[in-house]
BAFI-124570 format. One record per residue (C-alpha): residue in three letters; y, x negated, z negated; residue number from 1. Coordinates in Angstrom, 1 decimal. Layout:
REM residues N
SITE;res;north;east;up;n
SITE;ala;Y;X;Z;NUM
...
This chain:
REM residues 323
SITE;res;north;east;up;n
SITE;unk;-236.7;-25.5;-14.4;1
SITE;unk;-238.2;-22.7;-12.5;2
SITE;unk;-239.9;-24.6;-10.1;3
SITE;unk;-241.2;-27.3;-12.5;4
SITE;unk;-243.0;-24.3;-14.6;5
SITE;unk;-244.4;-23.2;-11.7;6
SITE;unk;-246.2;-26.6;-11.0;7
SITE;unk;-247.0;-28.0;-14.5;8
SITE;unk;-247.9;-24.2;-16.5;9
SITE;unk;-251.1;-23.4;-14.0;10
SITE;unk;-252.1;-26.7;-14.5;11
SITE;unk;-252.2;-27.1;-18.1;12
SITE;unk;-253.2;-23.6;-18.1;13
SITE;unk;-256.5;-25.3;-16.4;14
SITE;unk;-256.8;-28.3;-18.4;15
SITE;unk;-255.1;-31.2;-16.5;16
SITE;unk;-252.8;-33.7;-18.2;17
SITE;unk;-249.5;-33.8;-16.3;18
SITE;unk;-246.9;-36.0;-15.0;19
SITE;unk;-243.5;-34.7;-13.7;20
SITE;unk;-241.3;-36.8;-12.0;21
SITE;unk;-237.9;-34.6;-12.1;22
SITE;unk;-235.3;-34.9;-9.4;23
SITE;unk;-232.9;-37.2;-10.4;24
SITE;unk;-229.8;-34.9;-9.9;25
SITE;unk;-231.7;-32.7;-12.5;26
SITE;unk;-233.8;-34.2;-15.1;27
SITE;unk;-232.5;-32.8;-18.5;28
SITE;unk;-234.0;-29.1;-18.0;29
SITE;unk;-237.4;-30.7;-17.5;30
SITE;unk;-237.4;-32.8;-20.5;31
SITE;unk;-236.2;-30.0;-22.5;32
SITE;unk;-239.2;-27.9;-21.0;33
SITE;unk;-241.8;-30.6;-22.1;34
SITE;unk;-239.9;-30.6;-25.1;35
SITE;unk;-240.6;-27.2;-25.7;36
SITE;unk;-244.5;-27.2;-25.0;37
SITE;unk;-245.1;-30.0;-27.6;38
SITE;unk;-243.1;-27.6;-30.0;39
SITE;unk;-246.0;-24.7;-28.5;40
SITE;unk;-248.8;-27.0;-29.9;41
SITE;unk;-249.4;-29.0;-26.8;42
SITE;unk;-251.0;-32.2;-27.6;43
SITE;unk;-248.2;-35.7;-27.6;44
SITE;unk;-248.7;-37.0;-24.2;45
SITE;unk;-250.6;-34.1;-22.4;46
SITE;unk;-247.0;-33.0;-20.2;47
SITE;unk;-244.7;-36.1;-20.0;48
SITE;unk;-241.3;-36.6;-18.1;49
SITE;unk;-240.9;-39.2;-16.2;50
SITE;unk;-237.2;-40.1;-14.8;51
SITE;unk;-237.6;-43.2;-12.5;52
SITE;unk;-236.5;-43.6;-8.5;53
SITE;unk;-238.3;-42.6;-5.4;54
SITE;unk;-240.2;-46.2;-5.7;55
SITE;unk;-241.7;-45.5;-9.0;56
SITE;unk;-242.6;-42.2;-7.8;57
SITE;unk;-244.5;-43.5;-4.6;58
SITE;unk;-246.4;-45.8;-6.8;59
SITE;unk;-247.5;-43.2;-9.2;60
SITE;unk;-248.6;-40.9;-6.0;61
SITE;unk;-250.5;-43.9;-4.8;62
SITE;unk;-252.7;-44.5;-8.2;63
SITE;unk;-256.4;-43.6;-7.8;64
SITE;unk;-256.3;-42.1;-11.1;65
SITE;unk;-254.0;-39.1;-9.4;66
SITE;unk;-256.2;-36.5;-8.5;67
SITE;unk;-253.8;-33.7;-7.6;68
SITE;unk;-249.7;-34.0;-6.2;69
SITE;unk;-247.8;-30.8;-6.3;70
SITE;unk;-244.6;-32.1;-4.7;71
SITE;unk;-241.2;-29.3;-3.8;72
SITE;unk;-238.6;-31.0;-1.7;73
SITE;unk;-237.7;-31.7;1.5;74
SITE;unk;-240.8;-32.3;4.3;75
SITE;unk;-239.7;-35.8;5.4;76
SITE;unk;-240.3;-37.0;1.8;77
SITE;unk;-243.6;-35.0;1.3;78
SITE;unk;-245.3;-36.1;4.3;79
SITE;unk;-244.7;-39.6;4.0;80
SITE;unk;-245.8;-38.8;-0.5;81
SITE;unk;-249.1;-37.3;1.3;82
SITE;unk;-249.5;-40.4;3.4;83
SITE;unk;-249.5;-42.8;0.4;84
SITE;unk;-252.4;-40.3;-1.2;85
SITE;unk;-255.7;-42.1;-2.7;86
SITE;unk;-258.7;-41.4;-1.0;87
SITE;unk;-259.9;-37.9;-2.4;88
SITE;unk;-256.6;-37.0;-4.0;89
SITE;unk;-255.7;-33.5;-3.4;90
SITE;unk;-251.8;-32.1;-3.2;91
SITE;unk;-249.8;-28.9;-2.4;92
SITE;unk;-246.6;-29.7;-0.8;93
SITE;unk;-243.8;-26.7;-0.6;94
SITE;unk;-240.4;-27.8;2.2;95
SITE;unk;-237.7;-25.7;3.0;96
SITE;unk;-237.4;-23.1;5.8;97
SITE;unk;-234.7;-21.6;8.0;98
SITE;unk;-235.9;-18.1;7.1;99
SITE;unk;-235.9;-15.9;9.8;100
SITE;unk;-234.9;-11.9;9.6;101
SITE;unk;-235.5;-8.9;12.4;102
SITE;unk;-233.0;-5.7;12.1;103
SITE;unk;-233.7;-3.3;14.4;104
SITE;unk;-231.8;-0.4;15.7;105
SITE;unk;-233.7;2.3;13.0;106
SITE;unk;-233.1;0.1;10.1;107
SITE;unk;-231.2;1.6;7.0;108
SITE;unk;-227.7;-0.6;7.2;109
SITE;unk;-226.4;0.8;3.3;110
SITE;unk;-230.0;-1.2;2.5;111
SITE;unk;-230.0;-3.9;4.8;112
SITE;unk;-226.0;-5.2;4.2;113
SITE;unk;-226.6;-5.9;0.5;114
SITE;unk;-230.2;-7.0;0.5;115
SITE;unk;-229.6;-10.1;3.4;116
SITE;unk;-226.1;-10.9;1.3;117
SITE;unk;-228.1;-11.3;-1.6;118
SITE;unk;-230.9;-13.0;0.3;119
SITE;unk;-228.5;-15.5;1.7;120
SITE;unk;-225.6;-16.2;-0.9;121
SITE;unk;-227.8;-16.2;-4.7;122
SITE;unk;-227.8;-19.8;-5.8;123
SITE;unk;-225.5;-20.6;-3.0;124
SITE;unk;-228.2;-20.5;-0.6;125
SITE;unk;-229.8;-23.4;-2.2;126
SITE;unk;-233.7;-21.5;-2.0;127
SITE;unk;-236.1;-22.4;0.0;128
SITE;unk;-236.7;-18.9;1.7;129
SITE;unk;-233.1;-18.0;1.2;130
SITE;unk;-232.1;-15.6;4.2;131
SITE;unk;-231.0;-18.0;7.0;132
SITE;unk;-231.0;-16.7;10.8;133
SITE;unk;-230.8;-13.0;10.6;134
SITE;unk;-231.7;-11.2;14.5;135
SITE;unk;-230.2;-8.3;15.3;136
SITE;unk;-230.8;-5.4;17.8;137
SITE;unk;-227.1;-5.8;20.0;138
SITE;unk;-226.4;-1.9;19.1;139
SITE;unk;-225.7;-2.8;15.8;140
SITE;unk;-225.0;-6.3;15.1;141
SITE;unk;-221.3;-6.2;15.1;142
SITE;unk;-221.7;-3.6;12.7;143
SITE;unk;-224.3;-5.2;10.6;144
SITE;unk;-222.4;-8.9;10.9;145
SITE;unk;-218.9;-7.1;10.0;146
SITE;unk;-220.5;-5.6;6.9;147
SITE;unk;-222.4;-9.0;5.6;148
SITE;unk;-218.9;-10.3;5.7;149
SITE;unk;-217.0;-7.9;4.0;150
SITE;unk;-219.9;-8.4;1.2;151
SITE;unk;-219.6;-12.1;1.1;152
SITE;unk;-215.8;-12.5;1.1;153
SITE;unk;-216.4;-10.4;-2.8;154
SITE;unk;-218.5;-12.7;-3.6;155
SITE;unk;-217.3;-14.5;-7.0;156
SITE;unk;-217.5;-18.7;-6.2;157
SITE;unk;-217.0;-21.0;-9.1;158
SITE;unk;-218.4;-21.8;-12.6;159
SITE;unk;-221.8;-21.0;-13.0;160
SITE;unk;-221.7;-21.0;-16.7;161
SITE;unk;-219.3;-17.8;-16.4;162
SITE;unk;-221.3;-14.8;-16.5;163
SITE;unk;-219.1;-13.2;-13.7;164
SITE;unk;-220.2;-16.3;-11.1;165
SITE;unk;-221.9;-14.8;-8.1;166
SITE;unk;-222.1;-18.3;-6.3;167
SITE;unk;-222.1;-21.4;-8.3;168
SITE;unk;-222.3;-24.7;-6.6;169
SITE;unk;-224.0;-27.0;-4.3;170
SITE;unk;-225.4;-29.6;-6.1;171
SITE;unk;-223.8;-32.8;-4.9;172
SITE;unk;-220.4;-32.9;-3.5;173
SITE;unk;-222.0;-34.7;-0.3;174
SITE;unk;-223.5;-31.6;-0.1;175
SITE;unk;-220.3;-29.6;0.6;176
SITE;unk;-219.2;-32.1;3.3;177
SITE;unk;-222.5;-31.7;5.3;178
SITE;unk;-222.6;-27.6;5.3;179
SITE;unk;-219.1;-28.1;6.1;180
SITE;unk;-219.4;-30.4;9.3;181
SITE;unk;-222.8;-28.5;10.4;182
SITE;unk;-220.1;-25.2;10.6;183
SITE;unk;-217.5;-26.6;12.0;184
SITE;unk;-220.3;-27.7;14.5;185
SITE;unk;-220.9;-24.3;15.4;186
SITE;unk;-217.5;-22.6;15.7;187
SITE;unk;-217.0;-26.1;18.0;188
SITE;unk;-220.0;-24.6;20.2;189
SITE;unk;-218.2;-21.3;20.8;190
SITE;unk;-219.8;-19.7;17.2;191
SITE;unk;-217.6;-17.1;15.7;192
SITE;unk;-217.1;-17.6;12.0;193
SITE;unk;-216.7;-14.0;10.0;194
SITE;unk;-216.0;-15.2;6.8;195
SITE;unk;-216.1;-18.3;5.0;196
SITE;unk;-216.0;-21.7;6.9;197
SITE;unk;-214.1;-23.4;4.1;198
SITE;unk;-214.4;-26.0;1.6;199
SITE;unk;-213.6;-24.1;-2.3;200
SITE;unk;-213.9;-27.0;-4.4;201
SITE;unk;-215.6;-31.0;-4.0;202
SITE;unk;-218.7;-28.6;-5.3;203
SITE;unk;-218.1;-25.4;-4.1;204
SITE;unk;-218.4;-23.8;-0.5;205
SITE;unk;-217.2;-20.4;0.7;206
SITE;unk;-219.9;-17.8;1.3;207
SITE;unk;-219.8;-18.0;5.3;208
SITE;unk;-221.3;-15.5;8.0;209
SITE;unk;-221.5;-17.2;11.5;210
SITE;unk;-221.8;-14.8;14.6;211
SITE;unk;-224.1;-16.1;17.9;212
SITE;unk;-224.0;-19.5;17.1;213
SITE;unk;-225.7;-21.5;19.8;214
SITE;unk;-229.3;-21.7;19.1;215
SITE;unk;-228.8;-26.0;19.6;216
SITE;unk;-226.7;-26.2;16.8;217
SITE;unk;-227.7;-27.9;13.6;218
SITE;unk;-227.3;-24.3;11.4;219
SITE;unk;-229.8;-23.0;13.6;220
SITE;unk;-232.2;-25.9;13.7;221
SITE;unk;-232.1;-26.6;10.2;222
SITE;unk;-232.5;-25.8;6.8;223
SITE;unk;-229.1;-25.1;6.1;224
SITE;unk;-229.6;-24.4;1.7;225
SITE;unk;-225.7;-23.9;1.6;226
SITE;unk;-224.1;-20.6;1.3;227
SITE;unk;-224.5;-19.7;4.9;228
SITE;unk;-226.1;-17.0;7.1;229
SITE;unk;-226.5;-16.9;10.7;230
SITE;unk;-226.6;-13.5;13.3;231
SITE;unk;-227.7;-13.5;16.5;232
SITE;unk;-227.7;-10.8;18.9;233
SITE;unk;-231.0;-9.3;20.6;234
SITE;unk;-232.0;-6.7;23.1;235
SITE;unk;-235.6;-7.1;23.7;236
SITE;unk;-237.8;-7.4;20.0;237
SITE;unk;-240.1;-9.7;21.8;238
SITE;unk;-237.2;-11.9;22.4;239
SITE;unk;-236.2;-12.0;19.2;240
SITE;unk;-239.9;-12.8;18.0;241
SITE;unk;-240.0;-16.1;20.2;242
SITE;unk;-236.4;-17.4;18.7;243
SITE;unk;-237.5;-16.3;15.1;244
SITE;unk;-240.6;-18.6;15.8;245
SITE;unk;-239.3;-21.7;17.7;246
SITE;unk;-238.6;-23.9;14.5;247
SITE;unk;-241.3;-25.8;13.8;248
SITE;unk;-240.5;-24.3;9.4;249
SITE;unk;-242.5;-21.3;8.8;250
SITE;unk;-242.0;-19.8;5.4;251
SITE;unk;-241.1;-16.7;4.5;252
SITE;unk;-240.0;-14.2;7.3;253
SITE;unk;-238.9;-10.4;6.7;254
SITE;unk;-238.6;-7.3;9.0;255
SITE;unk;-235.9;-4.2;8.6;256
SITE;unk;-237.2;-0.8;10.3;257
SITE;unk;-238.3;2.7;9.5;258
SITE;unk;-240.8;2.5;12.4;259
SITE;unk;-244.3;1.3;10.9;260
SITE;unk;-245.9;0.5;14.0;261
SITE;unk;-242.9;-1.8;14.7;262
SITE;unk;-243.1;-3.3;11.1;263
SITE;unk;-246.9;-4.0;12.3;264
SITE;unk;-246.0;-5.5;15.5;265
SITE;unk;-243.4;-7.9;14.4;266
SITE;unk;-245.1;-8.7;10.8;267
SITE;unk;-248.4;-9.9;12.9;268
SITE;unk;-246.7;-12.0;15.2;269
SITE;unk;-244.1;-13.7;12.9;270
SITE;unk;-244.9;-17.4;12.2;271
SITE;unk;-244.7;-16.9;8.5;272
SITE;unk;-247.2;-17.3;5.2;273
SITE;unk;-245.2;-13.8;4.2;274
SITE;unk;-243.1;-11.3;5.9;275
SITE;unk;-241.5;-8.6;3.8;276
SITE;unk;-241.0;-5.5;5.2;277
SITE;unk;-237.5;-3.9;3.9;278
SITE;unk;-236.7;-6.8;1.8;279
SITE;unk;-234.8;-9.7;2.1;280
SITE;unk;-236.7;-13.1;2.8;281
SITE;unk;-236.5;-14.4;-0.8;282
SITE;unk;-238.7;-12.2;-2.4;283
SITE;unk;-240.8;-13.5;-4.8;284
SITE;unk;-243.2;-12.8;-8.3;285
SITE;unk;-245.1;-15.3;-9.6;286
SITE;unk;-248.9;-13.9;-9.1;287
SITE;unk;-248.0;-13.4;-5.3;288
SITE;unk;-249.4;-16.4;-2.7;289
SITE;unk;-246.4;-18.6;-2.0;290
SITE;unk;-246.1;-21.3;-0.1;291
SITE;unk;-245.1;-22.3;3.6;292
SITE;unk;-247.3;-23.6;6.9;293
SITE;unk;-246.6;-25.8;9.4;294
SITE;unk;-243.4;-28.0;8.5;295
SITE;unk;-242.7;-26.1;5.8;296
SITE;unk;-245.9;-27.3;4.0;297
SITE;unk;-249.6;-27.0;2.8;298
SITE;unk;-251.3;-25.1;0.5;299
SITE;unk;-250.5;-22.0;-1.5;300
SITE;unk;-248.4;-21.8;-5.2;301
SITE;unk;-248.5;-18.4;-7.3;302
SITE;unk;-250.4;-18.7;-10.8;303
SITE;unk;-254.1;-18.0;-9.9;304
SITE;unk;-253.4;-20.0;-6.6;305
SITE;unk;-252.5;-23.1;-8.0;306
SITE;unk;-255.0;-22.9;-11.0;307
SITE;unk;-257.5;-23.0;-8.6;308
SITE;unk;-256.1;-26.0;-6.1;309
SITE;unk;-255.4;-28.0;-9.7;310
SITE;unk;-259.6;-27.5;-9.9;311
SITE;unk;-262.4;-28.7;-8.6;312
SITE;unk;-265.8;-26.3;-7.9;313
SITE;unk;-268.7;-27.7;-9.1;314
SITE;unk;-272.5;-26.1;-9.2;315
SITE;unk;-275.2;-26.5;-11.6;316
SITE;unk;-278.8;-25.9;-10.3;317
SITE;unk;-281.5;-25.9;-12.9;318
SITE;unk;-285.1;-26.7;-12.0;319
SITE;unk;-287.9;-25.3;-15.0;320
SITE;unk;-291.0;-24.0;-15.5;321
SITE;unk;-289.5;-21.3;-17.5;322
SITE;unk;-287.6;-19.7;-15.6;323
C-alpha cells in the first residue's frame, strides 16, 4: 500500500491517468486504495487496478501509449521491463539493496544496539534499505554483535494482526525455505549464528544475527529481505569502505560515530544515493530524494522528485511586435 501511494499520488497529483499493476501476492490493498480515490472525487477510470500476470504486464510496458514506468521490485525484472520500453518512454525503477552500516570504535553502543535491530528486523527485513551487513571496528564488535542478539531474541514473531507483533511474516512460505538454506549456508562456511537460524512457522523466520560470515556467501552477496543481519569485523576504516562498496546494490548506506571528520570521510566515499549519519539504514520521509544507483536502480522517488520525472518541460517563446 505504501509503496503503491508513493508511485500513483505524485502522479495524479501532476495530472497523469494511472495504471497499477499490483503484485500478485498483494493485490487487495491496492484496489482498496483506488477504491478510496474515486470515493475522494477522482474521475471513474483516471487510477485503475489492474491484476493480470507478468505477460500482461510486459505488454502494457511495451505500449507506445506508456509514457512513464515507475516499477519497485527486484532488478532482474526491472531491467529486462526497461528493455521492452517504447521509444521515448521514460521510467524510474527502485531494486533492493544489501544495506551496508560502519560502527566505529567512538560510536554510542546504548544508540547503535536498538537503532540497527530495528533497522534490520521491522517488517521482517522485507525493506529494501533494511539494515543488512553491519561493519564493525574489531574493539567492539563482539560487544556490539552480543547486544544485537540479545535485542533480536525479544523480538515478538508471529501474527501481524496482533498489536504486540514485532516481526510478522515473510510473505510466501518459499520465502522461509530460501533465508533458511542461504543461513545454513553460512554457518556451513565457518559463520557463527548468535541468534536465530531457525524456521518459526511455514511463514515465519526467527530474527537471526550472523557473526563474520564469509564475504562469498549468498547473505553477503545478496539481498537477503528476511529477518537477518550480518557483522563483520574491521580494523582499518578504509577496509571496511572497500567491502561496504563491492556489491554491485547501492542504496542506502549509514555511518555510526561521534567524530565528524570521520562521518565526512566515510559518508563521501560510501557508494550510496543516502548515507545517514547516526541512523539506521532505513530511514525514510516522503519529501526526502529516495531511490538507489547502480543495480539498485535509476532515478529518484520522494513527492517533488517524482512529480517532476512523471512531467515533461516544455518552453513557450513568443515572437511580437509588442513586446
Amino acid at each position: 500500500m505504501n509503496l503503491i501511494i508513493h508511485q500513483t499520488v505524485p502522479a495524479i497529483a501532476v495530472g497523469c491517468p494511472v495504471l497499477v499493476k499490483p503484485a500478485t501476492t498483494t493485490p487487495l490493498s491496492c484496489i482498496r486504495f483506488v477504491e478510496i480515490l474515486k470515493e475522494a472525487g477522482l474521475p471513474e477510470g483516471w487510477c485503475q487496478a489492474l491484476v493480470c500476470d507478468n505477460t500482461a504486464a510486459s505488454k502494457l510496458v511495451s505500449d507506445e501509449r506508456v509514457n512513464f514506468l515507475s516499477f519497485i521490485g527486484s532488478a532482474k525484472v526491472g531491467w529486462m521491463l526497461r528493455s521492452l520500453l517504447a521509444p521515448g518512454t521514460r521510467c524510474a525503477l527502485e531494486h533492493g539493496g544489501a544495506a551496508p552500516v560502519i560502527v566505529d570504535e567512538s560510536a554510542d553502543l546504548d544508540a547503535v544496539v536498538p537503532e540497527l535491530t530495528k533497522g534490520g528486523f521491522y517488517h521482517a527485513g522485507q525493506v529494501c534499505v533494511s539494515v543488512q551487513r553491519v561493519y564493525v571496528h574489531e574493539s567492539i564488535c563482539d560487544e556490539v554483535a552480543t547486544r544485537i542478539s540479545e535485542g533480536a531474541r525479544k523480538l515478538k514473531v508471529g501474527d501481524p494482526l496482533d498489536p504486540e507483533t514485532e516481526v510478522g511474516p515473510l510473505i510466501l512460505a518459499q520465502e522461509v525455505n530460501r533465508v533458511s538454506a542461504w543461513v545454513e549456508e553460512a554457518k556451513a562456511e565457518g559463520a557463527k549464528i548468535l541468534c536465530g537460524g531457525e524456521k518459526i512457522s511455514d511463514h515465519c523466520y526467527a530474527p537471526t544475527v550472523i557473526l563474520n560470515p564469509s564475504e562469498t556467501a549468498r547473505v553477503s552477496q545478496q539481498e537477503i529481505f528476511g529477518p537477518v543481519v550480518c557483522v563483520y569485523s574491521y580494523t582499518d576504516k578504509d577496509d571496511a569502505i572497500k567491502r561496504a562498496n563491492s556489491l554491485p546494490f547501492a542504496f542506502q548506506a549509514a555511518v555510526y560515530t561521534q567524530n565528524l571528520e570521520d562521518a565526512l570521510y566515510t559518508s563521501s566515499r560510501l557508494n550510496a544515493t543516502a548515507v545517514m549519519v547516526n541512523d539506521h539504514t532505513a530511514f525514510r520521509v516522503d519529501w526526502m530524494p529516495f531511490g538507489g544507483r547502480d543495480a539498485s536502480g535509476m532515478g529518484l522517488g520522494g513527492i517533488q522528485y517524482s512529480m517532476h520525472d512523471m512531467t515533461r518541460d516544455k518552453m513557450m517563446v513568443f515572437k511580437s511586435p509588442s513586446l
